[in-house]
ZAMARGU-4260 file (C-alpha; in steps of 0.2 Angstrom, whole numbers, plus 5000, padded with zeros to 4 digits):
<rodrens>
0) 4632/5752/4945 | 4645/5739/4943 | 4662/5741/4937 | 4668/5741/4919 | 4673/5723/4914
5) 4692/5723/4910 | 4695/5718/4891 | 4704/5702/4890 | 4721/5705/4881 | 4719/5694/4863
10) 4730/5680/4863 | 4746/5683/4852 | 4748/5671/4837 | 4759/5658/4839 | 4775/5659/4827
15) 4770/5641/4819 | 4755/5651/4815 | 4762/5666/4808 | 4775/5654/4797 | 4756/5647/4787
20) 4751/5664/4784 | 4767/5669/4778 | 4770/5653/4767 | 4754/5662/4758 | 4765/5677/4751
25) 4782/5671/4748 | 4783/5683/4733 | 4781/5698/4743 | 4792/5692/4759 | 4808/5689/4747
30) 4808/5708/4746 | 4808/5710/4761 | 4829/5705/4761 | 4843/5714/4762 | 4837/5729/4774
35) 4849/5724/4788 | 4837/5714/4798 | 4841/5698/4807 | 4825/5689/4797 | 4834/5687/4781
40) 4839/5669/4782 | 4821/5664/4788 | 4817/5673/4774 | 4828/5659/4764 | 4819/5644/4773
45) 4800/5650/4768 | 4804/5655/4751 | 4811/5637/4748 | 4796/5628/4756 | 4785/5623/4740
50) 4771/5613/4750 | 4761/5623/4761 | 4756/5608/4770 | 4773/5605/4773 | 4781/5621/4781
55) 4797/5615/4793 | 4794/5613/4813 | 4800/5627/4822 | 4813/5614/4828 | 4819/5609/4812
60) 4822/5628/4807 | 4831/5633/4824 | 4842/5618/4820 | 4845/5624/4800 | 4847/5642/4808
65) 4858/5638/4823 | 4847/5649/4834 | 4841/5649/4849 | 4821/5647/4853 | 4818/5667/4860
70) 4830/5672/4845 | 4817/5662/4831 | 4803/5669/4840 | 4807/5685/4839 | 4813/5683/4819
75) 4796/5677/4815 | 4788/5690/4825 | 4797/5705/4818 | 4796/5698/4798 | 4774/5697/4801
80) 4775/5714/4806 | 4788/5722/4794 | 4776/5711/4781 | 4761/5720/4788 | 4767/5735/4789
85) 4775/5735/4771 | 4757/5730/4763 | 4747/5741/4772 | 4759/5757/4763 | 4748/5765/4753
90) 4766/5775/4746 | 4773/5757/4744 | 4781/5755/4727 | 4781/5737/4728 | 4764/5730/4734
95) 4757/5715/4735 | 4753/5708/4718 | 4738/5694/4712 | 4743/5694/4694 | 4738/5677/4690
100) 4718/5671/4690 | 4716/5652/4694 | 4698/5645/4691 | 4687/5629/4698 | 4672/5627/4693
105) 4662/5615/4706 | 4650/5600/4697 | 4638/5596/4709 | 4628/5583/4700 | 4619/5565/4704
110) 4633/5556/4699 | 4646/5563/4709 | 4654/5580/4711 | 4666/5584/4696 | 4681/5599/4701
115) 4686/5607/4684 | 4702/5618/4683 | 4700/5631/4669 | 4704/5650/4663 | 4690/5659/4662
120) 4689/5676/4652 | 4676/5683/4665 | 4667/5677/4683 | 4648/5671/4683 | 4641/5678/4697
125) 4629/5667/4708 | 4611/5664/4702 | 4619/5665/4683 | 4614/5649/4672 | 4630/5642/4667
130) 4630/5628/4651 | 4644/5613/4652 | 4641/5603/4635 | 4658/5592/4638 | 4651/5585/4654
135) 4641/5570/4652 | 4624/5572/4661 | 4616/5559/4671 | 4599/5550/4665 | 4590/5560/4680
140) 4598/5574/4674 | 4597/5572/4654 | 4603/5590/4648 | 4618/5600/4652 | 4613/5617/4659
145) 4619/5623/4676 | 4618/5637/4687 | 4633/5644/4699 | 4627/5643/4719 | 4643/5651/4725
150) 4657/5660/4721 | 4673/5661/4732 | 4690/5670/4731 | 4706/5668/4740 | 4725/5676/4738
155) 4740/5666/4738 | 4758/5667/4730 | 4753/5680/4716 | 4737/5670/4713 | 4721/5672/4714
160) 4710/5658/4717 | 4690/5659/4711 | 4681/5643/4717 | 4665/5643/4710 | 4652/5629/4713
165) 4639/5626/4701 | 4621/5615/4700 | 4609/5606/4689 | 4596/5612/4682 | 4588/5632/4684
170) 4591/5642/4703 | 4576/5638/4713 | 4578/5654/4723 | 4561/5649/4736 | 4570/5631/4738
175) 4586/5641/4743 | 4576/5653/4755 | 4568/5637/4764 | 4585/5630/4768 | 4592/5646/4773
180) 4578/5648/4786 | 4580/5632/4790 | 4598/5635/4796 | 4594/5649/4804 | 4577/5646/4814
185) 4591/5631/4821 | 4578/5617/4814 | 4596/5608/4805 | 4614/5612/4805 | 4623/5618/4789
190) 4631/5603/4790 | 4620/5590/4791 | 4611/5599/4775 | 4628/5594/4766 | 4625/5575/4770
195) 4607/5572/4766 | 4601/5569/4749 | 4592/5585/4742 | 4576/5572/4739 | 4574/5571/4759
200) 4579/5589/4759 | 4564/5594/4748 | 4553/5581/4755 | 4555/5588/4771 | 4555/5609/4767
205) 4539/5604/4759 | 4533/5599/4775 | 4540/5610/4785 | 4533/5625/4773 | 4516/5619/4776
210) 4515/5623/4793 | 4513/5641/4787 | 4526/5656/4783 | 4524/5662/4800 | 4523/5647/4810
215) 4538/5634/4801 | 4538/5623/4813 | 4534/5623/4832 | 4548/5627/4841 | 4546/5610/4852
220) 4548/5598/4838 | 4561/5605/4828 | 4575/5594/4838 | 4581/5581/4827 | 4567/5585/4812
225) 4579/5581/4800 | 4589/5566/4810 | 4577/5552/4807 | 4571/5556/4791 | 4586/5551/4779
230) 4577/5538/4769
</rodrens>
């Protein structure tokens, strides 16, 4: 019998790292000031960053700081985990708050995709038809009813983000159930699926379904099914 394998220590984040998560919750880090710790004027420097693309270098804020490397290092590293360890306080008086609800509703549609931002009083949930009178339909497409494919949600800044997608026409939940499987089975990438034209997509489930639901395709001709078949 062999000995155990030795678990491999993870990696620890990198502080440039820990600055973009942090940029995420600058509501909640600015009460995180005035308990004696030497993080408070980090604290100032993220609060003021109001472009997450744009978060300072590490050598730009040792420079504004007048710190040295170790001493920025160990700044960021001890304001993540005071950050994690406030939020995870059940007892914390002051938890982390999403008060705000930002919508985008996804248009996928023959003409191009359409990204609308909006309020919305309630979340459709995926599968739900889903009608958008004010946006003009396509001659192939000819009437304005939709249904929402996906719904995705993420937290930042005391906001929370619903990003839902939406598509012509009625769900076609076999159609769905084809390309899933064909993902799976590893006959395409989920990738490549987002750069073919659904017409070849169809043309080519169509044929792929024919070989029988439990035989989809022989396992030696599924490399590059999809590659050559773009027109």
């Amino acid at each position: 019998m062999g000995r155990p394998r030795k678990q491999e220590e993870p990696e620890p984040m990198k502080s440039r790292d820990i600055l973009k998560c942090l940029i995420f919750c600058q509501p909640h880090i600015i009460k995180l000031k005035g308990k004696g710790k030497e993080y408070d004027s980090l604290i100032d420097v993220l609060i003021a960053v109001k472009d997450r693309y744009k978060i300072p270098s590490m050598k730009d804020i040792q420079v504004q700081l007048s710190v040295k490397p170790g001493q920025l290092k160990d700044c960021v590293r001890q304001l993540y985990d005071d950050f994690i360890t406030d939020i995870s306080d059940e007892g914390n008086k002051n938890p982390v708050e999403f008060n705000t609800t930002k919508c985008i509703i996804h248009v996928s549609r023959d003409q191009g995709s359409i990204s609308l931002h909006c309020q919305l009083p309630l979340i459709p949930r995926v599968g739900e038809p889903i009608e958008l009178p004010f946006i003009n339909p396509s001659a192939s497409e000819s009437i304005h009813y939709y249904h929402v494919t996906e719904v995705g949600y993420s937290l930042e800044n005391g906001v929370m983000v619903v990003e839902i997608s939406v598509k012509w026409g009625h769900p076609e939940p076999y159609f769905e159930h084809l390309k899933e499987r064909a993902i799976f089975e590893g006959i395409i990438d989920r990738l490549e699926f987002d750069e073919l034209p659904e017409s070849v997509i169809r043309r080519q489930l169509r044929e792929l379904s024919r070989n029988g639901d439990t035989n989809f395709i022989p396992i030696n001709n599924r490399a590059g099914f999809f590659k050559n078949r773009r027109g």
